[in-house]
N, C-alpha and C positions, 0 to 999 in steps of 0.2 A: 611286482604289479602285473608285467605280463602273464606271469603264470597263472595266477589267482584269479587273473580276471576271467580264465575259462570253464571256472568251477559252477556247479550250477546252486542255485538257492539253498536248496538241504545241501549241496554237496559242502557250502559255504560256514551255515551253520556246524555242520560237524566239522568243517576244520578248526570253529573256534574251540569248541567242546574238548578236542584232541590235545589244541595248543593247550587250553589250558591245565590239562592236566599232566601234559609234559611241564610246563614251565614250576608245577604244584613239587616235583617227583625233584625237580635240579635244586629245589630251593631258592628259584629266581626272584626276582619283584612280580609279585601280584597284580595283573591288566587285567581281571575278569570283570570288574567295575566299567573300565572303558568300553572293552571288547559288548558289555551288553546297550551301550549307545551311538556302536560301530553303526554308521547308515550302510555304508558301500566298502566296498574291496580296499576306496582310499584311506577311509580312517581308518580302517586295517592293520593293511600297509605301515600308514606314520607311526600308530602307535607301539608298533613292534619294533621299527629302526628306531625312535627316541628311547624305548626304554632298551633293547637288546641292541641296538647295531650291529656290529658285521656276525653277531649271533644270529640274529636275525635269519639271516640264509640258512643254517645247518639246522635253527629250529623249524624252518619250514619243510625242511629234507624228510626229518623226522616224523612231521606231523602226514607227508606223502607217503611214506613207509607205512606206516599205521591204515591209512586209508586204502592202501594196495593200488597206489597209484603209480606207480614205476614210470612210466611215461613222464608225469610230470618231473618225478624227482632226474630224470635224463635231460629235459629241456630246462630244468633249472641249473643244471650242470652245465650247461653251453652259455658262450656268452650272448648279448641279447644282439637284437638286431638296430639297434642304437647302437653298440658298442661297435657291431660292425661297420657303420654309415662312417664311426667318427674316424675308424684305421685305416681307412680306404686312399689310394694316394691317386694322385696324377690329374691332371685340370679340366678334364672332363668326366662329367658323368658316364656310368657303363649304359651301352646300348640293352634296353630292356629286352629279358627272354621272353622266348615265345610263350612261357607258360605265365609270363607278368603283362602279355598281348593281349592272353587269352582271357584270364581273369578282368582286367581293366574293359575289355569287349562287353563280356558279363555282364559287369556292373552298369554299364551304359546301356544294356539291352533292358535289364530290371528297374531301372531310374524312369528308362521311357516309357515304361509301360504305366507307370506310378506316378506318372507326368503332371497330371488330371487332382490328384489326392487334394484332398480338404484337409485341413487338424484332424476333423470328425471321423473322415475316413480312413486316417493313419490310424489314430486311436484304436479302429473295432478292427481293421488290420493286423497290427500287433499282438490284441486281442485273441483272436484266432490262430494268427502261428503260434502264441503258447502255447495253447489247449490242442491245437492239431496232432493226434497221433503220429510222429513218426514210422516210416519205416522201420526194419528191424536193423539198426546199426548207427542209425543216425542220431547224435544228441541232439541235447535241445539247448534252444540260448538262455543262458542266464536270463533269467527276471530281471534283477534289476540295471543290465545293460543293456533289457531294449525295454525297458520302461521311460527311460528319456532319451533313448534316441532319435533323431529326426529323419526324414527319409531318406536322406544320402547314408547315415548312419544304419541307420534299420538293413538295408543292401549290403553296405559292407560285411555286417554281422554274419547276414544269412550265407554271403559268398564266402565267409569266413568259416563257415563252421559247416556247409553243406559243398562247398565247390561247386563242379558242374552239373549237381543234382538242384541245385538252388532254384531254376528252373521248373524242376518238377512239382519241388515246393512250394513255389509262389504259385503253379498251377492248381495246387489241390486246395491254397489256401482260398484263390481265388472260388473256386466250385463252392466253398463251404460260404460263403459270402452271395451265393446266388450273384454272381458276377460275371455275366458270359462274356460279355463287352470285352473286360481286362483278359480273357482267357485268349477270346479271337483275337484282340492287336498283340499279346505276347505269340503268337502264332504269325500273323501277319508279318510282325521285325524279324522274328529267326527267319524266315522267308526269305527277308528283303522286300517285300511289296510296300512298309513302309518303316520311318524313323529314317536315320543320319545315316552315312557310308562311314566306313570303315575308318579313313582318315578323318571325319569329324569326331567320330566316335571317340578317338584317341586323344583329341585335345583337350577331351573335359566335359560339363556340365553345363557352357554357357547359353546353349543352343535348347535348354530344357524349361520350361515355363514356370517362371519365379510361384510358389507357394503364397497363399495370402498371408502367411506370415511373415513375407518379405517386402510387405510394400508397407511403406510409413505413411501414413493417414495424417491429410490436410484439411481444415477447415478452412474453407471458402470465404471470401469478405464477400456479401453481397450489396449490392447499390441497385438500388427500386427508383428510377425519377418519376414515371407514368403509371398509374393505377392499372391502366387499360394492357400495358406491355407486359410480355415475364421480365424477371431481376435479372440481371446478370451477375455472375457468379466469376472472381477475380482471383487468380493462384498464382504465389511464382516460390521459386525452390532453387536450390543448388544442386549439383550434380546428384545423383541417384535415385531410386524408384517410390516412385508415391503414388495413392488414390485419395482421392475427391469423395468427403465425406457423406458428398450430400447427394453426387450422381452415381459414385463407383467407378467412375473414370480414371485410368489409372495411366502415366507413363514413365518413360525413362531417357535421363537424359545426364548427358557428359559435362553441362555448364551451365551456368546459372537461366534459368527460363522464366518468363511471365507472359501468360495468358489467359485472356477471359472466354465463358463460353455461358449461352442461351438456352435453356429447353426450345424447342419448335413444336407448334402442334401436327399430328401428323393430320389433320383431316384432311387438307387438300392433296399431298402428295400419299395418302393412300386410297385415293379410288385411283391413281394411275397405276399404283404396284398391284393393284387387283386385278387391273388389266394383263400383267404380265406373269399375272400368278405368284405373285409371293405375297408374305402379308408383314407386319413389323414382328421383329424379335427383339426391340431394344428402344429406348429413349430415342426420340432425333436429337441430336445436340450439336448446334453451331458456335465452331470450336475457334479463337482468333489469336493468333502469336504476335505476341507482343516484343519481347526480348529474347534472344537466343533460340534452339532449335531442341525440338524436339525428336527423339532420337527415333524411338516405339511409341505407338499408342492405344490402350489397350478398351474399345470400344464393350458398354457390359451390355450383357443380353441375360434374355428372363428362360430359355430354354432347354430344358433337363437330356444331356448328353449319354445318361449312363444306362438306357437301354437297348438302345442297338446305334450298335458303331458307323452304321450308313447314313446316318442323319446327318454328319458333318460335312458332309460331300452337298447337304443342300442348303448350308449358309450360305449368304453371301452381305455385299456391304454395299450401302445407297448411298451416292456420294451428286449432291446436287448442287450444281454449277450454272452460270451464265446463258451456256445451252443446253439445259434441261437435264434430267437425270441422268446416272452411269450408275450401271450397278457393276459394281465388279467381285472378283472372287476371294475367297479370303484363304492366306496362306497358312492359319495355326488357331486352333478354337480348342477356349480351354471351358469347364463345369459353369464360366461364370463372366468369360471375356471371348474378344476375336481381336487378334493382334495384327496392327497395321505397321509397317514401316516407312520409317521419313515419309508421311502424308501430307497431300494436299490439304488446306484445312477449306472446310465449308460447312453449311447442312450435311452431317453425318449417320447412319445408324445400322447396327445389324437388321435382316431381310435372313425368312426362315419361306423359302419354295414350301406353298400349299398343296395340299392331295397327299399328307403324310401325317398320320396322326399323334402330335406332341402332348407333351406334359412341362405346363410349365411352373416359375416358381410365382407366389402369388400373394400377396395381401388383404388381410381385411380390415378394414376403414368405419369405423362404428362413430357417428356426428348424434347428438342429440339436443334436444329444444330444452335452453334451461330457464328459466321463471315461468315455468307451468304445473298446475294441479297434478300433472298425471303425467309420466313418463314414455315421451316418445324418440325411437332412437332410428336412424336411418345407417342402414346395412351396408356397404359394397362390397364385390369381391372381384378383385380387378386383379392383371399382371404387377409383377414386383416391378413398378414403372412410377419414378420420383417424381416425372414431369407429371404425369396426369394423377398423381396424389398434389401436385402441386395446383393444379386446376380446380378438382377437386376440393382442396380448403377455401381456396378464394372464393368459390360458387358458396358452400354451404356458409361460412363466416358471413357471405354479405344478407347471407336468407337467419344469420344471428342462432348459428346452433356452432355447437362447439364440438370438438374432440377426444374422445376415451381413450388412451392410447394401449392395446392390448398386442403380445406377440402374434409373429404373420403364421401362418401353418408350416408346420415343418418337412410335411410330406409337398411335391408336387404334383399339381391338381392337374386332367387333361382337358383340353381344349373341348368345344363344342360338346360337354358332360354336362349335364341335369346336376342343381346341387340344392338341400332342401335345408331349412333353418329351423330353429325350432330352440324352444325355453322350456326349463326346468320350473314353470307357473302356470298354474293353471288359467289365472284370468290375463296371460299375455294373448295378443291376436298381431299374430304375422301373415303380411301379405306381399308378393304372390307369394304361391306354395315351393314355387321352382322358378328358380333362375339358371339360365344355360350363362358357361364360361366361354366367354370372346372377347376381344380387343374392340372396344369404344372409342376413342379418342376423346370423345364431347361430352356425352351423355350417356352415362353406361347407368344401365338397369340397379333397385335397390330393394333390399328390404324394408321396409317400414315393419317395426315392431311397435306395438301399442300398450300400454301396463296403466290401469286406471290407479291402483293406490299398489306401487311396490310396496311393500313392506320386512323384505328382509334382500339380502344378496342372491343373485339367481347364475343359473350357469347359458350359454347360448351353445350350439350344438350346433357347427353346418357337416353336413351328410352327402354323398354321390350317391345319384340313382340311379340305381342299373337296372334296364330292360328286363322285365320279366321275375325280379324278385323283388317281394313284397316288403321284406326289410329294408332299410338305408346302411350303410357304411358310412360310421362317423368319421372325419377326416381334419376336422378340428373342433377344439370347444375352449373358453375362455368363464372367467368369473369377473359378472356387473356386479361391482359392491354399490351401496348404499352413497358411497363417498364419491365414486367413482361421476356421479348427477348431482351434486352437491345443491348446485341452485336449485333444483328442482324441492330435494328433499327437504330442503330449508323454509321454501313459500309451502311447502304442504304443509308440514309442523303449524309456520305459523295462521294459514286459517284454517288450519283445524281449532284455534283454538277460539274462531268466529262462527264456528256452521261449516255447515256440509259445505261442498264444494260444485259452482258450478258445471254443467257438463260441458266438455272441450266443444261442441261445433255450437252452443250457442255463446260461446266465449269468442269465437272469430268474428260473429256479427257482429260486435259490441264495436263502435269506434273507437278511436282511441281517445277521447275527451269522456265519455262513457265509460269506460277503462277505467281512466285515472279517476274519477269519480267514483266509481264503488269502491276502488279503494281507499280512497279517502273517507270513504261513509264506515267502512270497515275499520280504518285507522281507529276513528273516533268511538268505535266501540268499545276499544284494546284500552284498559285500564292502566297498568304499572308502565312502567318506561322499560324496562324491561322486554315486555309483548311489544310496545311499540319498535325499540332499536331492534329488534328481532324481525316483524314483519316487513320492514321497510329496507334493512339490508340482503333480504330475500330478494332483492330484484334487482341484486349488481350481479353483473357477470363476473365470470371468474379472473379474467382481467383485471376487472373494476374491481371486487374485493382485492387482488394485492397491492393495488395503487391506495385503495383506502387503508392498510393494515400500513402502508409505505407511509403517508400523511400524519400516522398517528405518532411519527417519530420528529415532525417538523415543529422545530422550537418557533417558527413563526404562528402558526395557529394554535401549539399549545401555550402561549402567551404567561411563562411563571409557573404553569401547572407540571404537576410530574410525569417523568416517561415512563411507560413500560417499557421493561429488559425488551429488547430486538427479539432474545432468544423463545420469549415467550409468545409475546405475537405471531411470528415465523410459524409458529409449528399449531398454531389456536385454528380449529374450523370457527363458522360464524356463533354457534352458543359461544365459544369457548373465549371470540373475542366480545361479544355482550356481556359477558359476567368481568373480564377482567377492567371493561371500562368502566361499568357501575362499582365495583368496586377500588378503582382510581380515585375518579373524577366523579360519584354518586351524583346528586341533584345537574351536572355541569353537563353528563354525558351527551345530554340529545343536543343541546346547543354547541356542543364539539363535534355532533355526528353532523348536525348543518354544515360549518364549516367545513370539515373534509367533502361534505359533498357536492359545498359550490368549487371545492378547488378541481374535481375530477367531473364538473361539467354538467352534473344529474341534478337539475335544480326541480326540477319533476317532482324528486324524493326529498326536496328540502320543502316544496311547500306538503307536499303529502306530510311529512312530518309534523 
């Protein structure tokens, strides 16, 4: 296994091609079957010691011959280095050589520089030192042992197979990545200007910033008693590292913990930080321990670290107390956190020093008005900030518009930037033209998009404008289906099938007794039961239709009648549930759609009915 595992992809390939036409030539058993379902070096491996055993060795000697691999066939001649570990006597371990110093240094120099990595940015990583040309001498890593390796692994390899050129390599890989950032702090550690001393260096990795692959994701219990307060949000765990699903808040801890924590709004405590020149980079979040102690806590921030390596010098952390703010310094800032140790807990939040121009990560928030003619959708594009998407819902839910949940941009967007919106429809009207990107707390700025009769699925396009050219740079785009405004397209359907539709601003005048009145005038015009269950379920929200789709399973008000399968209901938009109840319950349906809708409180739509 050792040997084999330094073969490269083709090199791999023809070692099987080799083996098997040695094993063809001895009259052996036949493995070409297997060998072509071999994934890695280890099915390999088994399937040559189960069918060949201690053959197994001399056939690989052979098939190194063949290949004009002398090297290997020498180090398969030596025993391994497990074999050595296990013959080794006396009850301590040997004092590591300087050249096991030097390597282990390495690898700790190369870890820290890769401190920062995402999956994402492993990935394109990896990526890249495939494809990178080598110099003249240097191989390349097997395929597929750094196709699953993780970043401790990926280091090992490269210091395995480059030594103390590995350095150079992770330098050009970096270039080719447009990554100066990683270039200057691999510059800066070999230095010493920053990263661990020599003696921490030596004891390991624990000093190096857990991956978000290493933290296990908690969902929050939350408990709401005041409409008018935010929730508070309740976690407790056992020893080791976790983040909070719902802030990104992450710690670490030795024994069992339980503690709740608050969004805060920042409006009041930021016109003082504007006073002092910093502005937020993060959530306020007041944090309170309940059981046991927290070891680390890893405060998230919305702020894009990876182009130039000086911006981390202008964190810092807002910690507000009985006598009034502290801000203090933060010791380790990673793509997506700032870590604190054993903290006091209070009002908490990252603070990013103004007069430096960021990019941060960011959200779009698309709310639209459903039981209306015409399709209107309200835009935001606000920081990746849970509290004030928190705000946010509760504002627009109480003004009864609902949520399109669409991905946030993948790019981060820069602060105080012009960014312009726009539809793939010609009779869409969006207004304003441009929205500038800043930190709101209360009331941040939106699009209103307008669409008199969508008719099919459309795309939205938000764009940064830059000074002086006439083009936009699109920077995100998403797709509005049809399904996506459900109510909406439901009450158009059904008075389309009464007459045109009146226009939106003399529909706001109308009171709501005048409301419900033309609808009722219009009810009485809809013929079959059918058009009727149709127009009048056009006016649940979407809430409201699954608590109605829920009802239709309740053997109390279906009183003896039959149910429909769950499975079917479940998955039915609103035609789809109108057809299968007239075909249930035919003449019964509309007097069963009454009762569902005094049990969900809408008696509006039972007398409309």
């Amino acid at each position: 296994m050792e040997t084999l595992n330094d073969l490269s992809d083709m090199e791999l390939k023809k070692f099987k091609n080799i083996l098997q036409s040695i094993v063809s030539q001895k009259n052996l058993p036949d493995i070409s079957w297997a060998l072509s379902f071999a994934a890695d070096t280890a099915d390999i491996v088994n399937q040559m010691v189960q069918t060949y055993g201690q053959q197994s060795v001399e056939l690989t000697r052979e098939v190194f011959m063949d290949m004009k691999r002398t090297d290997l066939v020498q180090r398969l001649s030596k025993p391994s280095s497990g074999l050595k570990e296990k013959h080794s006597v006396g009850k301590h371990p040997p004092a590591p050589s300087e050249r096991e110093i030097s390597v282990k240094l390495l690898q700790q120099k190369l870890l820290e520089t890769l401190k920062d990595f995402s999956p994402g940015d492993l990935e394109k990583f990896k990526h890249v030192l495939l494809y990178t040309k080598m110099k003249e001498g240097l191989p390349s890593i097997p395929r597929h042992r750094l196709e699953t390796a993780d970043r401790v692994q990926t280091v090992k390899l490269m210091v395995e197979r480059y030594g103390q050129q590995s350095e150079e390599v992770i330098r050009e890989v970096f270039n080719k990545m447009n990554r100066r950032d990683l270039v200057q702090r691999l510059s800066d550690i070999s230095s010493g200007s920053e990263g661990p001393s020599r003696n921490q260096e030596l004891e390991g990795c624990a000093g190096i910033m857990q991956d978000s692959s290493d933290w296990t994701k908690l969902k929050p219990e939350v408990n709401s008693t005041d409409a008018d307060e935010a929730p508070t949000y309740s976690l407790q765990s056992e020893a080791g590292n976790f983040e909070c699903s719902v802030s990104g808040l992450r710690w670490v801890c030795k024994e069992k913990v339980s503690f709740k924590y608050q969004f805060c709004s920042w409006e009041e405590p930021m016109e003082r930080m504007e006073r002092i020149r910093y502005m937020p980079a993060g959530p306020l979040i007041n944090i309170t321990a309940i059981v046991g102690k927290l070891v680390e806590v890893y405060l998230p921030h919305w702020i894009c670290i990876d182009d130039n390596p000086k911006i981390l010098k202008r964190f810092a952390v807002l910690h507000i107390d009985d006598c009034g703010d502290v801000v203090e310094k933060v010791s380790e800032v990673t793509s997506s956190h700032v870590k604190l140790y054993e903290p006091i807990f209070s009002p908490r939040a990252v603070l990013m020093k103004v007069g430096f121009p960021v990019k941060i990560s960011c959200d779009v928030l698309i709310y639209y008005k459903p039981n209306t003619p015409f399709l209107k959708l309200h835009v935001y594009l606000i920081p990746h900030d849970p509290a004030l998407q928190q705000t946010l819902d509760k504002k627009k839910f109480s003004q009864r518009y609902e949520l399109i949940q669409k991905p946030r941009p993948d790019k981060y967007l820069k602060m105080q930037q012009g960014f312009n919106l726009a539809a793939d429809m010609d009779t869409a009207k969006i207004l304003p033209e441009r929205i500038t990107l800043r930190y709101d707390s209360q009331d941040p700025n939106f699009y209103e998009v307008f669409i008199k009769k969508p008719d099919r699925d459309f795309h939205l396009t938000l764009s940064q404008i830059r000074k002086g050219e006439p083009r936009f740079e699109p920077v995100w785009t998403c797709e509005i289906r049809t399904d996506d405004y459900q109510n909406s397209a439901h009450l158009e359907a059904a008075e389309s099938l009464t007459g045109p539709c009146y226009d939106a601003t003399v529909r706001e005048k109308h009171s709501v007794d005048e409301h419900l009145a033309e609808l009722m005038q219009k009810g009485a015009t809809i013929t079959t039961d059918r058009e009727r269950l149709l127009n009048v379920l056009g006016h649940l929200k979407q809430e409201e239709f699954k608590e109605f789709k829920w009802f239709l399973q309740d053997s109390d008000i279906l009183t003896g009648l039959p149910c429909i399968p769950r499975h079917r209901l479940e998955k039915g938009d609103m035609l789809d549930v109108v057809d299968l109840m007239l075909q249930t319950y035919s003449q019964q349906s509309v007097e069963l759609t009454k009762k569902v809708f005094q049990k969900i409180h809408r008696n509006d739509l039972v007398q409309m009915l």
